[in-house]
C-alpha positions as CSV (number, residue, x, y, z in Angstrom):
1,X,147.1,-25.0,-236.3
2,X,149.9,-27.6,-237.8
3,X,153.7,-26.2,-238.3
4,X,152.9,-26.7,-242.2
5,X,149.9,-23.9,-242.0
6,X,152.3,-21.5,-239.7
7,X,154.9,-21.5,-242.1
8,X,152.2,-20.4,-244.9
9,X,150.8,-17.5,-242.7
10,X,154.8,-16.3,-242.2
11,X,155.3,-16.7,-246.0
12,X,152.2,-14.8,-246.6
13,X,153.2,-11.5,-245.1
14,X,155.9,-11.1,-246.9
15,X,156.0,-7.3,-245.9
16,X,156.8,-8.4,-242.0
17,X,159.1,-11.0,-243.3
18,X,161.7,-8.5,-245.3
19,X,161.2,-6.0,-242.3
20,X,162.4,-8.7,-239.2
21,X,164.7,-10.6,-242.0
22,X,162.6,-14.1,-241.4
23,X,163.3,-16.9,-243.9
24,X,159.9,-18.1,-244.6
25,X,161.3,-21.6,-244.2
26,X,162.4,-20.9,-240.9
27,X,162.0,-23.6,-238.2
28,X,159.1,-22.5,-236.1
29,X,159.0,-23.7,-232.0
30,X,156.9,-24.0,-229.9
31,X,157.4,-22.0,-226.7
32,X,155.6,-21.7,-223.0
33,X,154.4,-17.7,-223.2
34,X,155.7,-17.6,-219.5
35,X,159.3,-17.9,-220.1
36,X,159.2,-15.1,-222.9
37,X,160.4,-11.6,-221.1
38,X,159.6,-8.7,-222.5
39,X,162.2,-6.6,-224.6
40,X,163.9,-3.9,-222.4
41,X,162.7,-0.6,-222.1
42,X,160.6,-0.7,-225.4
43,X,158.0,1.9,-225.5
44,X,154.8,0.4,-226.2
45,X,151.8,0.4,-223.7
46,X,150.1,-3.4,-223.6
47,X,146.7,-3.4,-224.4
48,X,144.2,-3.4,-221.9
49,X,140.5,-3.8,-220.8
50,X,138.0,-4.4,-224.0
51,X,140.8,-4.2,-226.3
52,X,142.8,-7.1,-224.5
53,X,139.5,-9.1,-223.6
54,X,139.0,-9.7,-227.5
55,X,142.2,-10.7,-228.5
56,X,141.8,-12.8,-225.4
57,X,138.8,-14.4,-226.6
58,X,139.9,-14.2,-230.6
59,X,143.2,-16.7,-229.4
60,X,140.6,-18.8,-227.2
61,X,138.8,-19.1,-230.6
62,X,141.6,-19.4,-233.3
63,X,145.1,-19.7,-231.5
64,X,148.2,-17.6,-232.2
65,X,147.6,-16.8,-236.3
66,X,151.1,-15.2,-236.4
67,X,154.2,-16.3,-234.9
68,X,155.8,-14.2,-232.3
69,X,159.5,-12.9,-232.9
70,X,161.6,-13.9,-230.2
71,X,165.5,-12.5,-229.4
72,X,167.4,-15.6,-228.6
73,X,169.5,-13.7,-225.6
74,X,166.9,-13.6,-222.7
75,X,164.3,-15.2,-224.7
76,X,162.9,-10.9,-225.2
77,X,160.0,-10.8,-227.3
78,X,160.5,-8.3,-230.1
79,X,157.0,-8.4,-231.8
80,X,154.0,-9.8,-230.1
81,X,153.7,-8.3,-226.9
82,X,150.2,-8.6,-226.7
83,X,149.8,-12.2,-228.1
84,X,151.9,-13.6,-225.2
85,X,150.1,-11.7,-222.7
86,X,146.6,-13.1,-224.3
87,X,147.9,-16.5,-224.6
88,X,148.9,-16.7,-221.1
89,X,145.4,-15.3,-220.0
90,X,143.6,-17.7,-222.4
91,X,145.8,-20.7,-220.6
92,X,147.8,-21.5,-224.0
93,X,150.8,-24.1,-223.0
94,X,152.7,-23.3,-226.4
95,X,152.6,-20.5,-228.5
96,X,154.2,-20.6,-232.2
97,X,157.5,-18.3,-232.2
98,X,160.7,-17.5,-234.5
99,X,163.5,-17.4,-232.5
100,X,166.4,-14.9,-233.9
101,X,170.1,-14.9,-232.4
102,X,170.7,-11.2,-233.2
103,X,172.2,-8.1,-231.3
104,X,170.8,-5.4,-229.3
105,X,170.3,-2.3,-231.7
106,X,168.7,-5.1,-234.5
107,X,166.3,-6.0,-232.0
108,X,165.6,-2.3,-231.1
109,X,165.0,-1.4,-235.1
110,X,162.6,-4.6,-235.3
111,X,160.5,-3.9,-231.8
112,X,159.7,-0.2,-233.2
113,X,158.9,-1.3,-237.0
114,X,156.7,-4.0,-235.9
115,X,154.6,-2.1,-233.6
116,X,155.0,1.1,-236.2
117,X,153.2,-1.5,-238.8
118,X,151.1,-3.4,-237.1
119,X,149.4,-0.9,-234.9
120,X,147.4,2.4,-236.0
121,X,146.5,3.4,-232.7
122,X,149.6,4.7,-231.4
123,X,149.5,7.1,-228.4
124,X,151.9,10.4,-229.3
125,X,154.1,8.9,-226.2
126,X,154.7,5.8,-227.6
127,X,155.3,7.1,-231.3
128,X,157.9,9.7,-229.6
129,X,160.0,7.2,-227.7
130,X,159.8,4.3,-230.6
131,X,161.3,7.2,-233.2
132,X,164.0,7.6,-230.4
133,X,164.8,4.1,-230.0
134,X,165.2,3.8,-233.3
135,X,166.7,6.2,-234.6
136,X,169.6,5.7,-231.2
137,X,169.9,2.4,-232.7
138,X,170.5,3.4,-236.5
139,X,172.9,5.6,-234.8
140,X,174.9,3.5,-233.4
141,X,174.9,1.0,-236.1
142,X,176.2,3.8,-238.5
143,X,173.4,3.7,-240.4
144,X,172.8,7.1,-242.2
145,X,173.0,7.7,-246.0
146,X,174.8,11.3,-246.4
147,X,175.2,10.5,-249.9
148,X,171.7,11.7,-250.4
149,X,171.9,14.6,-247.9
150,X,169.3,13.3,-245.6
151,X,169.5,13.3,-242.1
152,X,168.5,10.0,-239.9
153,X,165.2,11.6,-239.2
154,X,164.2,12.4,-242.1
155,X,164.8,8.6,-243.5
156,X,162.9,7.4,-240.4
157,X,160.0,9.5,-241.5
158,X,160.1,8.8,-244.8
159,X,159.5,4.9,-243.9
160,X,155.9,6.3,-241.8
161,X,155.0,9.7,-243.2
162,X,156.3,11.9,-241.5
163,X,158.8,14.4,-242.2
164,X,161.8,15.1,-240.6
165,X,160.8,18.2,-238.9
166,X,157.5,16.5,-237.6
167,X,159.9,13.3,-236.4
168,X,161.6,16.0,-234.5
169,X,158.7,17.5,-232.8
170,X,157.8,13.8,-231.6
171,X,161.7,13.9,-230.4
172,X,160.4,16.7,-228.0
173,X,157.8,14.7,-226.2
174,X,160.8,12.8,-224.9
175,X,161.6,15.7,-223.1
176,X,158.6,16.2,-221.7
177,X,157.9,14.7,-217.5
178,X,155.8,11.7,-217.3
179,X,152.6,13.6,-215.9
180,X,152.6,16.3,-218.9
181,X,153.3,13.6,-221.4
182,X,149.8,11.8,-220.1
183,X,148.2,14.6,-220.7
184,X,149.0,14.8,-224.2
185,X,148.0,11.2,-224.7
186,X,144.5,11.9,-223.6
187,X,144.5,15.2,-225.6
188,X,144.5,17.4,-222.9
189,X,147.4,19.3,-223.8
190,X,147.7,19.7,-228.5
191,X,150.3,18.3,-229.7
192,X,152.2,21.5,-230.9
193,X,151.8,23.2,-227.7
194,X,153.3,20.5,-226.1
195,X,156.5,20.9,-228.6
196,X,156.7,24.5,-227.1
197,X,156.2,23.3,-223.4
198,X,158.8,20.6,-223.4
199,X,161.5,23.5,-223.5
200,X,160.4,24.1,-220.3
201,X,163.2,22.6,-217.2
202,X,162.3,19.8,-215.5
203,X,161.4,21.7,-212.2
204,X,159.5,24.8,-214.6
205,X,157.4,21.5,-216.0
206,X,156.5,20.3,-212.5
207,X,155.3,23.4,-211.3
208,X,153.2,23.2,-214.3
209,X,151.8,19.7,-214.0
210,X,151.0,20.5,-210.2
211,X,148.9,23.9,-211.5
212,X,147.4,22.4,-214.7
213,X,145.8,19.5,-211.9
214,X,144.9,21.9,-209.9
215,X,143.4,24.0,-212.5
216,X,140.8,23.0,-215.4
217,X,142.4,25.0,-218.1
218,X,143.5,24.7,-221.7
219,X,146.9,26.3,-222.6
220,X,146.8,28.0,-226.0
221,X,149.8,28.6,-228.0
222,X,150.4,31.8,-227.3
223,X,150.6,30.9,-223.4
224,X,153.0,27.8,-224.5
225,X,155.2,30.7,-226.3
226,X,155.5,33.2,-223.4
227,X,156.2,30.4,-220.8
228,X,159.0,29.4,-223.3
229,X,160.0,32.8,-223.5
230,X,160.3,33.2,-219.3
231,X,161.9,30.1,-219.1
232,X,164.5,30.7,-221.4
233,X,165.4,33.9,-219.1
234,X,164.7,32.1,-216.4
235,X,162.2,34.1,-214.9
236,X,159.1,31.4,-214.8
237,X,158.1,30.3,-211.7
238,X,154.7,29.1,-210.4
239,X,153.6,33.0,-209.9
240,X,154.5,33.5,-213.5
241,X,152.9,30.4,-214.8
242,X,149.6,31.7,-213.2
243,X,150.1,35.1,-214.3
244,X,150.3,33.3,-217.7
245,X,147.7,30.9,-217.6
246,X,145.0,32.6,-215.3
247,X,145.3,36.1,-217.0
248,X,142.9,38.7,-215.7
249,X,140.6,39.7,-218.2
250,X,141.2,43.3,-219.4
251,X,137.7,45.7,-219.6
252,X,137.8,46.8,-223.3
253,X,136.8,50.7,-223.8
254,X,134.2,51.2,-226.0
255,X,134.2,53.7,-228.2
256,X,131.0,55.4,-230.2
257,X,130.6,57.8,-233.1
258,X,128.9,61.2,-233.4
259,X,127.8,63.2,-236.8
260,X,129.9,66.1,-236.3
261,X,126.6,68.2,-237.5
262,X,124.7,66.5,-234.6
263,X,126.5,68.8,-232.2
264,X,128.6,71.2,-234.0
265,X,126.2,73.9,-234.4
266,X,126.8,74.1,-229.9
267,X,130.4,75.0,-230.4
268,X,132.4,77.4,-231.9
269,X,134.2,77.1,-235.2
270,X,137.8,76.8,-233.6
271,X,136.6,74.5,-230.5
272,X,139.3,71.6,-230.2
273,X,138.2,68.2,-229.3
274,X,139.4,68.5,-225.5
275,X,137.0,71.2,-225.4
276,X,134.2,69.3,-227.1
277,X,134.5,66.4,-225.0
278,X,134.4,68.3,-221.9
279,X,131.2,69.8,-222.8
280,X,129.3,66.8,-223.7
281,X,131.0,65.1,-220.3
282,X,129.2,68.3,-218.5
283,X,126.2,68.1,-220.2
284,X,125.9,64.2,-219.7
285,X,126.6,64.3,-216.0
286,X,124.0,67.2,-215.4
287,X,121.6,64.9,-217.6
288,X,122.4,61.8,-215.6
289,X,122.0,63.7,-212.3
290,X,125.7,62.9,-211.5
């Protein structure tokens, strides 16, 4: 694809443009995908197996459609990830790239919004650290709007639907250890009982991990809340969490109801219902042979 038809794809999204501050007339190079590093620490999982085979063959077929954001320091790629990692793989020499000279916490904001817009198959893990990244960023660039009584959350959410509350539940999966965090991504543990869980310590959440791999079980809230509630007098350990978890179930008394007039006219007026009870215990075990 010529520069001229590059420069009419970045003009057309015009959304992405406004959100990573490219000029639409911006010079576009061309750039070996093996010097591009990625950006450091940024959340986002690179696709693998059938996923990346396609885009691997869809570059083979087409090329790089859009240009890949580059950071000038370090030559970080800030959004397109995946397309250098396919062009390499697909043996591209060049791949079409926009090359911004901007600081770290800019870079931070752009790596989270493109993925947050591009993708819509975000695991909860990667969702929870890019709302942290961002919103450490904002932070440290000052930007907040008080004016308008809203917190940095909840003008985050706002820009992805969420509210402020739900950004901060996401917030909690960055508390959670790596091995209970997987487990959320592939919906072993819900989402809301993993809010409760990541209260938990770090050792309280090992013990945890080691019994829930150990164990084919699915924690219900109400488990999440008392583990919460022992660790928070800390008083969980791994005899508790199994008390919790593996709960012994309790043999449920069943109950039945006589006509009064069915047996009444065997008693005597005044007889209390100790006495009753007695009688037709008697008369039960004598029936029964016992």
């Amino acid at each position: 694809m010529s520069r001229f038809d590059l420069a009419s794809k970045v003009n057309a999204n015009k959304g992405l443009n406004d959100l990573l501050g490219v000029n639409p007339e911006s010079e576009i190079q061309f750039l070996e995908p093996t010097t591009l590093n990625d950006f450091p620490e940024h959340p986002f999982k690179p696709h693998r197996g059938d996923k990346f085979k396609k885009l691997v063959e869809s570059i083979r077929l087409l090329g790089i459609i859009s240009p890949l954001i580059i950071r000038k320091e370090g030559l970080q790629t800030l959004s397109g990830h995946n397309r250098r990692n396919g062009a390499i793989e697909a043996g591209l020499n060049k791949v079409p790239c926009i090359v911004r000279d901007i600081d770290y916490d800019t870079a931070s904001i752009i790596v989270v919004d493109s993925n947050f817009q591009q993708r819509d198959d975000l695991l909860i893990s990667e969702k929870a650290y890019g709302y942290k990244m961002k919103l450490e960023a904002m932070q440290r660039k000052g930007k907040h709007d008080d004016s308008i009584g809203l917190k940095s959350r909840d003008i985050v959410g706002q820009e992805y639907g969420d509210s402020g509350s739900q950004v901060q539940r996401y917030l909690r999966m960055t508390y959670l250890i790596e091995t209970l965090l997987n487990m959320v991504d592939e919906n072993k543990i819900a989402f809301n009982i993993a809010v409760e869980i990541s209260y938990l310590n770090k050792a309280e959440q090992e013990l945890l991990a080691t019994f829930l791999n150990d164990n084919d079980i699915n924690i219900k809230m109400s488990q999440a809340a008392e583990m919460k509630y022992y660790s928070k007098n800390k008083k969980l350990d791994l005899i508790q969490i199994k008390n919790i978890l593996i709960s012994a179930p309790t043999s449920k008394t069943t109950y039945f109801k006589l006509p009064a007039n069915n047996f009444s006219k065997y008693f005597e007026k005044d007889a209390n219902e100790k006495q009753v009870l007695d009688v037709i215990e008697k008369a039960l075990k004598q029936y029964f042979g016992k």
